[in-house]
TISEPA-726562 format. One record per residue (C-alpha): y, z, x. Coordinates in pm, whole numbers, plus 50000, padded with zeros to 5 digits. Each point is the difference from the previous one (the first is absolute). Example, Ala and Ser with C-alpha at 12.3 -4.5 7.8 and 13.67 -1.06 7.14 Angstrom:
# residues 2
495505078051230503444993450137
END
This chain:
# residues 235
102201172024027498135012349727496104993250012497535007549663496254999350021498235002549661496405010550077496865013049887499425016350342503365009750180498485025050268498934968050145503354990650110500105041050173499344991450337501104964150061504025012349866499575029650257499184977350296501964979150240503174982249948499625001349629499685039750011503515003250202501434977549784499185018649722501645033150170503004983650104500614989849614499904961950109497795000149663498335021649736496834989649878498855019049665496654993849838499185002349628496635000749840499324982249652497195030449931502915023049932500894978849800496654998249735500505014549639496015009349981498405028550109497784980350297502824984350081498574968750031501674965950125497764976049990498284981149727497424976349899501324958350032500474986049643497854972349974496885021150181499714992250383499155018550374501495027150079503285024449839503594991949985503205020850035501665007749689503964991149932501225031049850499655024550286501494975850265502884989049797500835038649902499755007450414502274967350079502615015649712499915032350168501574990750308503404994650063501764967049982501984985150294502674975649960497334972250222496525006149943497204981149977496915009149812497034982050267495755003449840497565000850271497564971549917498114978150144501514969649778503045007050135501844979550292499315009750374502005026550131502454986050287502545011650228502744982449819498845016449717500375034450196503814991750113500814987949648499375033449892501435019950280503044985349979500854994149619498085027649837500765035349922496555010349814496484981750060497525011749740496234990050057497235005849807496615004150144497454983549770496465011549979496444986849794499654968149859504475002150035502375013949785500784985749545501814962250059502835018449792501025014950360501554967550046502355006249790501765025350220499184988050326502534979350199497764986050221496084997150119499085006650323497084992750224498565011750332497854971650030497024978049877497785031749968499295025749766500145038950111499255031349780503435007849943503434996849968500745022750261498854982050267503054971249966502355023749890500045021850316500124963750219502964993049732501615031050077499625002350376500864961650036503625010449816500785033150142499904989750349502694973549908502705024549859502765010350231498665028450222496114997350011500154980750275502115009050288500224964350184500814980949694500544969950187495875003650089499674989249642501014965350000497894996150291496785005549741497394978749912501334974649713503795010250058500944965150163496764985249831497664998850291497705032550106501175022850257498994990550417497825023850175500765033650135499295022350323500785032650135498585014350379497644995850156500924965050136496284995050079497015012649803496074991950052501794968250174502004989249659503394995350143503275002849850501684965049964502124994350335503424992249768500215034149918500105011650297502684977950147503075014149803500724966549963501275005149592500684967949930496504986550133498545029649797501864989949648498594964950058496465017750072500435019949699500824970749810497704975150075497325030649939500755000549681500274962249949496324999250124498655032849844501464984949658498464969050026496305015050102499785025449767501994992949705500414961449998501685003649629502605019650112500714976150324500014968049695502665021549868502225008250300500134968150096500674985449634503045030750048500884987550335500594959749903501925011349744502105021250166500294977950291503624984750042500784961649921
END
């Protein structure tokens, strides 16, 4: 799969595409990730890509003409999509993430910056994406969650694939609680159940951990799961 950042700043992405499980993906050809910058993309001689709002207001916003030159530079997969970092846009989510892992060959993001990029963007995005209710200083932030949130989906990344439906949000619930050795530390003890090799009493554990750790912390996903589960539940 094809990824394209188009960014004012690509060395920020140096270290984050060298590290980890995105890094050997990137080795093993799982993906390519290529990043343009609009600035090379300028006409005048301070190659300048932002300008004052029409209509007077804060701050400086990114001009058209360079970003739409850098998106028409890049190569054009048969399934793309063309996603704008903003903060308008709707909340990233891990169905989002599989939608794109599995149907797309090319994800092109664009990393915003200033007061945002000229509404005439719009016209060649295919879709507005968020990382939350909060504004950061960048685009780049979201894009490199974006990216790492996709990559480790593709065929390869991960080497227990089957781990990933265990995830947080996969079956709609968060993901139960985790422990390695020591058994016992500064007297917090690992839950008896798994230590008793008794699987099936552990998949119930597991279960009802996440039925309770759903319903505590994220009560609007638990409304949904069980909206999913009456619906789903057999006459």
């Amino acid at each position: 799969m094809r990824f394209d950042l188009i960014s004012l700043f690509p060395d920020f992405f140096i270290s984050p595409l060298q590290s980890g499980l995105i890094g050997k993906a990137l080795e093993r050809d799982i993906a390519q990730v290529h990043i343009t910058n609009p600035r090379d993309f300028t006409t005048d001689k301070h190659h300048k890509v932002d300008d004052e709002p029409y209509g007077g207001g804060v701050g400086m916003v990114m001009k058209i003409d360079p970003i739409i030159a850098a998106l028409e530079s890049l190569p054009q997969q048969p399934r793309r999509e063309v996603v704008l970092m903003t903060p308008q846009g709707e909340p990233m989510a891990q169905s989002m993430f599989w939608q794109w892992a599995t149907n797309l060959d090319q994800l092109i993001v664009i990393c915003g910056h200033y007061e945002g990029i000229d509404e005439r963007i719009l016209n060649v995005v295919t879709r507005e994406v968020s990382l939350g209710d909060f504004v950061l200083t960048c685009g780049e932030i979201p894009a490199l969650a974006l990216l790492n949130g996709v990559m480790r989906l593709l065929p390869g990344t991960v080497a227990k694939r089957d781990s990933l439906h265990y995830d947080s949000f996969e079956a709609g619930l968060l993901d139960y609680p985790h422990y390695t050795r020591p058994a016992e530390f500064r007297g917090w003890a690992v839950p008896d159940v798994l230590r008793s090799g008794n699987h099936a009493a552990i998949d119930q554990w597991r279960r009802q951990q996440q039925i309770e750790r759903t319903r505590e912390r994220r009560p609007d996903l638990y409304e949904r799961w069980q909206q999913q589960e009456w619906e789903n539940k057999p006459e």
